[in-house]
Backbone atoms as SQL, in Angstrom:
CREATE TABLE atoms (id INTEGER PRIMARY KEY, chain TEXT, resi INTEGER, resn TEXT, atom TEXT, x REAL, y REAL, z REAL);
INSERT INTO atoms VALUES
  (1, 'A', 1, 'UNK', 'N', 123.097, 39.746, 154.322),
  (2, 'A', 1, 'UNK', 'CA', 122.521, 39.957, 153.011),
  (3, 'A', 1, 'UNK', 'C', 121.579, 41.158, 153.010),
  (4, 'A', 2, 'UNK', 'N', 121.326, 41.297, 154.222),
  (5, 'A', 2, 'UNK', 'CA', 120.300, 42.540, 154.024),
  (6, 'A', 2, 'UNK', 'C', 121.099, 44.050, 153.895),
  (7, 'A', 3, 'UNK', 'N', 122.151, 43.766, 154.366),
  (8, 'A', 3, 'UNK', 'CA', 122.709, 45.201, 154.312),
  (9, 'A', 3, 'UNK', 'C', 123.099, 45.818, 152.978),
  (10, 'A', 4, 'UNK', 'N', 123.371, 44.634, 152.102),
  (11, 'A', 4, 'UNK', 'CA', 123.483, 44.998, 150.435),
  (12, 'A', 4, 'UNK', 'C', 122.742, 46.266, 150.153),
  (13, 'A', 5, 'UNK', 'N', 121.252, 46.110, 150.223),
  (14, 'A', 5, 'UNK', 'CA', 120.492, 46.826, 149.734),
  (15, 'A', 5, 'UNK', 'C', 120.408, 48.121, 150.298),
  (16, 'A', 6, 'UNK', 'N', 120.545, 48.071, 151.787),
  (17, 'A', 6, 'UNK', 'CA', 121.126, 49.782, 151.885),
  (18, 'A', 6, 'UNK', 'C', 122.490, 50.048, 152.025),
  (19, 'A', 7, 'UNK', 'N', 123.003, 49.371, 151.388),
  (20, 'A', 7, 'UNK', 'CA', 124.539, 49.874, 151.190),
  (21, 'A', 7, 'UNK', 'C', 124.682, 50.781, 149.630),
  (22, 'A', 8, 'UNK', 'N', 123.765, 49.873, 148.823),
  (23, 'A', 8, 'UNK', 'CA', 123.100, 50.373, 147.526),
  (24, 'A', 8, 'UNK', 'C', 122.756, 51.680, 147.817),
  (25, 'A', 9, 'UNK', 'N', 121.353, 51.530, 148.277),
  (26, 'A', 9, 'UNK', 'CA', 120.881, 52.697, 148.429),
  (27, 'A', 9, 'UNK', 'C', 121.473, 54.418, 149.152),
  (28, 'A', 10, 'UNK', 'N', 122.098, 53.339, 149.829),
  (29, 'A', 10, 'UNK', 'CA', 123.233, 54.853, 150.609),
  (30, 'A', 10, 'UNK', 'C', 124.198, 55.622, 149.347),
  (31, 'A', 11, 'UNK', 'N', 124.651, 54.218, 149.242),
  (32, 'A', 11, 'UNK', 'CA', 125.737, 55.091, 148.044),
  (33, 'A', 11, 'UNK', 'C', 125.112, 55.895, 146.775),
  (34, 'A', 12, 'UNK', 'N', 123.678, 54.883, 146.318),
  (35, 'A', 12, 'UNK', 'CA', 123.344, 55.869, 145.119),
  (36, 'A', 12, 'UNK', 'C', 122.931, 57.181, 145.340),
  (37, 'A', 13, 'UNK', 'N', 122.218, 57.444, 147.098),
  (38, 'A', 13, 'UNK', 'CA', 122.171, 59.201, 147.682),
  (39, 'A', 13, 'UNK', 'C', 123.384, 59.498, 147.610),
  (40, 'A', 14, 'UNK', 'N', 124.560, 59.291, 148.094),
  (41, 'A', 14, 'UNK', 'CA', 125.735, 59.828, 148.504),
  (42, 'A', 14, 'UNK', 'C', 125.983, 60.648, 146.698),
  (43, 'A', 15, 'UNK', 'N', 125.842, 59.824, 145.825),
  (44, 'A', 15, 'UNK', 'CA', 126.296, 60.545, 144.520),
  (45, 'A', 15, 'UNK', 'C', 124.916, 61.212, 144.242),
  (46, 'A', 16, 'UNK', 'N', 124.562, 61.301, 144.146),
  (47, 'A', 16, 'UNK', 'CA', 122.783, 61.623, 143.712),
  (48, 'A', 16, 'UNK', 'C', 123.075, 63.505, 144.187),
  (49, 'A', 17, 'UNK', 'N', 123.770, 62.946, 145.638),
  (50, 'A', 17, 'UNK', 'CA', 123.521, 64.828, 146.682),
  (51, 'A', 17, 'UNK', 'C', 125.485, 64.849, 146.264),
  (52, 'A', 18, 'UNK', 'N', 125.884, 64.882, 145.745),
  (53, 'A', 18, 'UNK', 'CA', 127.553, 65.036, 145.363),
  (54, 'A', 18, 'UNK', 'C', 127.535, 66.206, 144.566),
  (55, 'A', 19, 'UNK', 'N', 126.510, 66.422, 143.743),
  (56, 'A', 19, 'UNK', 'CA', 127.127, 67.307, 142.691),
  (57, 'A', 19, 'UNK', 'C', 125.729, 68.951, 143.294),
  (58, 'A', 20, 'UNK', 'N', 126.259, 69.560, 144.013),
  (59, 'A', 20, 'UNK', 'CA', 125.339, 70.806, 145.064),
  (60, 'A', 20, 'UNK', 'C', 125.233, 72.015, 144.013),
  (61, 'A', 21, 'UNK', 'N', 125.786, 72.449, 143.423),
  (62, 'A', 21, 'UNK', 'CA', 125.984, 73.884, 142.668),
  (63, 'A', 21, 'UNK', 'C', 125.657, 73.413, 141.467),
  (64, 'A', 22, 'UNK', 'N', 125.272, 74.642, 140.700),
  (65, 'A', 22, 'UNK', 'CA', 125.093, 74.185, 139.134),
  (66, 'A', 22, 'UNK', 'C', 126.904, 73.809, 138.572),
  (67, 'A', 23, 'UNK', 'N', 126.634, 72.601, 137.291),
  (68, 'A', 23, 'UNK', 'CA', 127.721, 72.696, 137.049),
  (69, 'A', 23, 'UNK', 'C', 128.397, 73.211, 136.128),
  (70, 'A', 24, 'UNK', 'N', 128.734, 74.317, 136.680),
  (71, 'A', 24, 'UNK', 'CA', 129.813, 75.587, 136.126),
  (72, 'A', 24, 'UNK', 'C', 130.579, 76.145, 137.011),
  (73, 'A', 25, 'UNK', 'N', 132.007, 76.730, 136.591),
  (74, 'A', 25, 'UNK', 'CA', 132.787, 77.544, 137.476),
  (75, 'A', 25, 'UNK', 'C', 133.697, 78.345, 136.467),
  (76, 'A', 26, 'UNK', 'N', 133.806, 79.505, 137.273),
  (77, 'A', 26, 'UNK', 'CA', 134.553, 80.366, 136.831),
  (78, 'A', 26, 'UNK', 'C', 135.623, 81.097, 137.427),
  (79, 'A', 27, 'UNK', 'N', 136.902, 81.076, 137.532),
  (80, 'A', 27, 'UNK', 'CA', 137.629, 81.679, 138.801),
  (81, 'A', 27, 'UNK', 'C', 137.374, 83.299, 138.722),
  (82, 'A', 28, 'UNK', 'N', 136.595, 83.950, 138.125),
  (83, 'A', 28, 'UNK', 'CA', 136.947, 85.253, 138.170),
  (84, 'A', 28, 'UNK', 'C', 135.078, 85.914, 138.601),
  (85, 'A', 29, 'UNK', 'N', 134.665, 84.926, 138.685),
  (86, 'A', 29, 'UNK', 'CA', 132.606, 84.958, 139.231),
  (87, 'A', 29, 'UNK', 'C', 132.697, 84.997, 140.872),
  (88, 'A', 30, 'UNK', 'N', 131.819, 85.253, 141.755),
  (89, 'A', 30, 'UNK', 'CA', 131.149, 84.417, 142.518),
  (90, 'A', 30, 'UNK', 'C', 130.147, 83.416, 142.788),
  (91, 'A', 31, 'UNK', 'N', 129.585, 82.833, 143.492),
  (92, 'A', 31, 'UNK', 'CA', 128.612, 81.912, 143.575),
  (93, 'A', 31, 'UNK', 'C', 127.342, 82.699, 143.046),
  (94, 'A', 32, 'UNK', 'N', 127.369, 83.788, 144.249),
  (95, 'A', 32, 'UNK', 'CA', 125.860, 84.523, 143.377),
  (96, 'A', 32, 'UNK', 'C', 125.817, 85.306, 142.154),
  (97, 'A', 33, 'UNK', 'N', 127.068, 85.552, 141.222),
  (98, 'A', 33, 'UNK', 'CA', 126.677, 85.448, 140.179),
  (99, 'A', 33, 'UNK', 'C', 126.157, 84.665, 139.077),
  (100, 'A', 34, 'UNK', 'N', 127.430, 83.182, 139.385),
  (101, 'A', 34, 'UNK', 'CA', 126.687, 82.136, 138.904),
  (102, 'A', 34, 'UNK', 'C', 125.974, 81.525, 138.815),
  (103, 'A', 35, 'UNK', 'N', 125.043, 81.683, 140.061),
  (104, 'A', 35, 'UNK', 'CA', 123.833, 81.527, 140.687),
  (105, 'A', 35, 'UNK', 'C', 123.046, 82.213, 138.945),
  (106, 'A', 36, 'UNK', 'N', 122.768, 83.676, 139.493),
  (107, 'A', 36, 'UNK', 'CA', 122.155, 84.361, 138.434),
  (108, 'A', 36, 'UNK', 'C', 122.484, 84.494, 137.209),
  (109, 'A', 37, 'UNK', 'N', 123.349, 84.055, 136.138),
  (110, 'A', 37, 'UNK', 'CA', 123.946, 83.878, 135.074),
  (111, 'A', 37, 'UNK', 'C', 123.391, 82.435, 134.528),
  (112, 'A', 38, 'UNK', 'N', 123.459, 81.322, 135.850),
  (113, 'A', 38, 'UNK', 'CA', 122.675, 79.239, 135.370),
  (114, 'A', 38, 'UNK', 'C', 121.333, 79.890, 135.054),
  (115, 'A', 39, 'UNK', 'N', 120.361, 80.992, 136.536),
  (116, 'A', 39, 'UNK', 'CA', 119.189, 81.309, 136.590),
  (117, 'A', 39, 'UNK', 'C', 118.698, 81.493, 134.994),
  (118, 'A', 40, 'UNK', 'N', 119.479, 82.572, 134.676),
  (119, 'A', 40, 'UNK', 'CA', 119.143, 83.822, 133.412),
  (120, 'A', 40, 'UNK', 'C', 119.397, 82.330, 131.856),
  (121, 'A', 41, 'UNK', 'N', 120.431, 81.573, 131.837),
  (122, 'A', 41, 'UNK', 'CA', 120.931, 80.787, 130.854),
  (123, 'A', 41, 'UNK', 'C', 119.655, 79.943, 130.964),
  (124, 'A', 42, 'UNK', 'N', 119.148, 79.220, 132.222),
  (125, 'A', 42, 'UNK', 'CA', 117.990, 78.036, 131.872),
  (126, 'A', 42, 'UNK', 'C', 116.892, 78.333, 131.716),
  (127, 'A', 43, 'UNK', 'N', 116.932, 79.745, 132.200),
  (128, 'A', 43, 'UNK', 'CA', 115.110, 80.297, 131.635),
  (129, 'A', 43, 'UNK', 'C', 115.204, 80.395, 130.690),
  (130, 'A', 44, 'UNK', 'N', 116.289, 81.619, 129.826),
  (131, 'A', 44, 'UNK', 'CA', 115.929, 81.281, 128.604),
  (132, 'A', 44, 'UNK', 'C', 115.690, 80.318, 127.982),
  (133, 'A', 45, 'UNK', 'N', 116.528, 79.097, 128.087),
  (134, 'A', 45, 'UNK', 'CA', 116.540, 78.044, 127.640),
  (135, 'A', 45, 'UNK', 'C', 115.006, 77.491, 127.646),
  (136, 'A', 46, 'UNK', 'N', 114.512, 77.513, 128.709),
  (137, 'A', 46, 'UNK', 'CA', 113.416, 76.930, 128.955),
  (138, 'A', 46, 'UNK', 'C', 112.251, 77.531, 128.112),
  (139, 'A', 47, 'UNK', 'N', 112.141, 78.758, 127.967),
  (140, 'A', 47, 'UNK', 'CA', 111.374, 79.490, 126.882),
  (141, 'A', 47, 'UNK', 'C', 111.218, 79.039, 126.070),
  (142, 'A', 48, 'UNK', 'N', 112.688, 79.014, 125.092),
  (143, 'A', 48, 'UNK', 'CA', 112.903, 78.368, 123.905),
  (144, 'A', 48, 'UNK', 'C', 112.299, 77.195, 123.302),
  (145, 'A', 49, 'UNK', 'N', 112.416, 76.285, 124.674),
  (146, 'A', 49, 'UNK', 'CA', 111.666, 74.525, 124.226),
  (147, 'A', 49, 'UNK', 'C', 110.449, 74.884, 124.483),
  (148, 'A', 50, 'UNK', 'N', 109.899, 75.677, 125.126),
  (149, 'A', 50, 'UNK', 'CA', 108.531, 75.741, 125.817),
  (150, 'A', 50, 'UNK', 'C', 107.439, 76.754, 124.630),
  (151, 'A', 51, 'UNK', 'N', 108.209, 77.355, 123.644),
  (152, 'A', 51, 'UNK', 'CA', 107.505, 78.174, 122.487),
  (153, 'A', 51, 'UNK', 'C', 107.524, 77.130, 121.496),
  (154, 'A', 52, 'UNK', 'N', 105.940, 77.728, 120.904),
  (155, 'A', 52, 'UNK', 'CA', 105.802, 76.882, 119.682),
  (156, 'A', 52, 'UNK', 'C', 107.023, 77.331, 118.242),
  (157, 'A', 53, 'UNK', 'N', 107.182, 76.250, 117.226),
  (158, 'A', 53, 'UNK', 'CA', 107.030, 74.799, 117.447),
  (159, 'A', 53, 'UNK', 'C', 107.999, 74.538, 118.377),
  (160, 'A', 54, 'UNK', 'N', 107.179, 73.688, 119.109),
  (161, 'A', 54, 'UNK', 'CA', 107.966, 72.533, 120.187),
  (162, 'A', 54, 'UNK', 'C', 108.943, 71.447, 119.750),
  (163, 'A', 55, 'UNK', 'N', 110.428, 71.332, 120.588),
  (164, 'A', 55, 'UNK', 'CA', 111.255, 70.421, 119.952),
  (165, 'A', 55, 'UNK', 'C', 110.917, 68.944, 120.214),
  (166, 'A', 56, 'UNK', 'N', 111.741, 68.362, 119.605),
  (167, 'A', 56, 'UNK', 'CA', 111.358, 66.848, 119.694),
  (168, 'A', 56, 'UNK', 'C', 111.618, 66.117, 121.360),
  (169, 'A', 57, 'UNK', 'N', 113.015, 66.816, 121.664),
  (170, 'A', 57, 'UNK', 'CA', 113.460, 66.235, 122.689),
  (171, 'A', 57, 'UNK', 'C', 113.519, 68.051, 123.633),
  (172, 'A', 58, 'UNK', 'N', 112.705, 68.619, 124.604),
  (173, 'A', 58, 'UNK', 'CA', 112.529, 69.630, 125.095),
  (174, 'A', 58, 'UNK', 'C', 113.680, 69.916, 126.036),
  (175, 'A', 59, 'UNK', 'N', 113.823, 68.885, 126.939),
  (176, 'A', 59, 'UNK', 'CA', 115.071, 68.218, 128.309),
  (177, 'A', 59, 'UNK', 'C', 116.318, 68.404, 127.025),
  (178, 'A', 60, 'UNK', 'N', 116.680, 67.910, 126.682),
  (179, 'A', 60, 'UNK', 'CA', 118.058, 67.750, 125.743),
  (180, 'A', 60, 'UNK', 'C', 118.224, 69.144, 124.906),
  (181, 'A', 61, 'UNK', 'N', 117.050, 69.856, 124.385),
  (182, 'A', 61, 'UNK', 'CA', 117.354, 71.265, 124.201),
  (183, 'A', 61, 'UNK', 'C', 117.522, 72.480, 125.570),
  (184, 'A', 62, 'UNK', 'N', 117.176, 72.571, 126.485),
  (185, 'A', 62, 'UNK', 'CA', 117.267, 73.297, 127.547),
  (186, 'A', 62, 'UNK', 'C', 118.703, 72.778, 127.732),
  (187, 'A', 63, 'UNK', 'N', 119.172, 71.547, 127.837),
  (188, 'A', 63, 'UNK', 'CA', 120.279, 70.743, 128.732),
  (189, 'A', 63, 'UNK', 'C', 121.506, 71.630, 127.578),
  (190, 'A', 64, 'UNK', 'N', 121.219, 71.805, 126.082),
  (191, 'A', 64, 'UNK', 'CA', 122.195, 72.199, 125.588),
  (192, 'A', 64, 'UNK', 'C', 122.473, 73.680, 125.410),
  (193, 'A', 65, 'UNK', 'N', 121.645, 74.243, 125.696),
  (194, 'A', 65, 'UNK', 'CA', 120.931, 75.678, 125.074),
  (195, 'A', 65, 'UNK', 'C', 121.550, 76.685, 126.484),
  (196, 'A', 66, 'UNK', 'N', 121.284, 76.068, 127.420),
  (197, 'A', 66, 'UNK', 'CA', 122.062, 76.084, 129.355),
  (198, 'A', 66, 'UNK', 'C', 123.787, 76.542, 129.114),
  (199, 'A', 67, 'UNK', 'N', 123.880, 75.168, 128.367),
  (200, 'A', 67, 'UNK', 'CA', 125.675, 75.001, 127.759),
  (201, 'A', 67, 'UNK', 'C', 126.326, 76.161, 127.478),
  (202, 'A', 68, 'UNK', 'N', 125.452, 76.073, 126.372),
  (203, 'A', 68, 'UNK', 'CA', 126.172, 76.950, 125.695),
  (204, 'A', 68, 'UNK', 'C', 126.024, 78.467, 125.995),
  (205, 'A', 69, 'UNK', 'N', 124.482, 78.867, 126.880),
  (206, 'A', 69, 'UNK', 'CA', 124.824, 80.102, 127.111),
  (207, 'A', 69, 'UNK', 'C', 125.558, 80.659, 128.513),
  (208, 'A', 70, 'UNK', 'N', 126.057, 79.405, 129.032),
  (209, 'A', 70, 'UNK', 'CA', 127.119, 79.589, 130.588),
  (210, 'A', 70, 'UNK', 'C', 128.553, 79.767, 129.861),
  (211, 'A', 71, 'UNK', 'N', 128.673, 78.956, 128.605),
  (212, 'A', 71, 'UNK', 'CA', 129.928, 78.830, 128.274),
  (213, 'A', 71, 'UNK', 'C', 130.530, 79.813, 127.233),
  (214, 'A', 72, 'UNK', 'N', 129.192, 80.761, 126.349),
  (215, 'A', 72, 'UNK', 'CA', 129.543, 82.301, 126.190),
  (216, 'A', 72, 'UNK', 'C', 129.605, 83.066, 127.282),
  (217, 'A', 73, 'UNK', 'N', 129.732, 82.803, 128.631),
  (218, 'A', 73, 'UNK', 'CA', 129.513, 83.664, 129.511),
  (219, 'A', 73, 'UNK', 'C', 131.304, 83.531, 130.389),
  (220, 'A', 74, 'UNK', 'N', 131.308, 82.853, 129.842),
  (221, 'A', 74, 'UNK', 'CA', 132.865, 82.626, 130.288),
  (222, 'A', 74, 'UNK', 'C', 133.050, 81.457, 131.162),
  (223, 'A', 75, 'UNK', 'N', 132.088, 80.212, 131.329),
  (224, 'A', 75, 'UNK', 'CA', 132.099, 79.460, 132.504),
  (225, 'A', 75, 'UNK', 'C', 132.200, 77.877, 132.073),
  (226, 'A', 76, 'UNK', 'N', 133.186, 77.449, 133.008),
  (227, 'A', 76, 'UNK', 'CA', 133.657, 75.825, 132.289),
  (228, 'A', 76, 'UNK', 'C', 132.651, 74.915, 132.914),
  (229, 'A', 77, 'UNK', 'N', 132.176, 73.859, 132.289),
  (230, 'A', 77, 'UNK', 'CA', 131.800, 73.006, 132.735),
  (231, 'A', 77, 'UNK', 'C', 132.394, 71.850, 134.196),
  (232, 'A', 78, 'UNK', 'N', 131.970, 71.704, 135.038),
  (233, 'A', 78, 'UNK', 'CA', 132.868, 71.316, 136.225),
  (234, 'A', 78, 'UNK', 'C', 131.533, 70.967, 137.282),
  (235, 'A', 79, 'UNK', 'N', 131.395, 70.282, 137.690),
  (236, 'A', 79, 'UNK', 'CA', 130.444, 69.557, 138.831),
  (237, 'A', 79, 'UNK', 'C', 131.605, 70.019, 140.282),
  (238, 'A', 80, 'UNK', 'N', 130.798, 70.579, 141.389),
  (239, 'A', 80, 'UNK', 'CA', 131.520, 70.904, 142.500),
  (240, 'A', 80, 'UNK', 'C', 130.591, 69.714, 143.337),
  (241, 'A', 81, 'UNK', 'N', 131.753, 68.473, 143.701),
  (242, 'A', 81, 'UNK', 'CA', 131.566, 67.575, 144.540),
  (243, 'A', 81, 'UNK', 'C', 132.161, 68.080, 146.012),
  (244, 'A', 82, 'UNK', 'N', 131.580, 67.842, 147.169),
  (245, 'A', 82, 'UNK', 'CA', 131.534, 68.363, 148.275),
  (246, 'A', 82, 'UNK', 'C', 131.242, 66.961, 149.155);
């Protein structure tokens, strides 16, 4: 019975550390662009919620604002599990 609980706990790290890269990909990028393209998309983003007036939900505007400026950039949404 005791092993339940780190069997739990193992698995919820195992997914927790699954998703390593931001999630975006592009076949025609490299890593360190996409690197600097998530960089350049969440700062702005982060600006945005972080200037007055302030949104209601700050996390959920960055989270969408990210989206959409990776996905004018040419880049699909995709989690790289490893």
């Amino acid at each position: 019975m005791r092993a339940l609980p780190l069997a739990v706990l193992f698995a919820a790290a195992m997914v927790l550390a699954g998703c390593t890269q931001p999630p975006y990909r592009a076949a025609d990028k490299s890593l360190a662009e996409l690197n600097g393209d998530y960089t350049d998309c969440y700062t702005q983003a982060a600006l945005t919620a972080n200037t007055p007036p302030y949104p209601d939900s700050p996390t959920r505007l960055v989270s969408e604002q990210t989206d959409q400026c990776m996905k004018a950039r040419g880049y699909t949404g995709d989690c790289l599990w490893y």
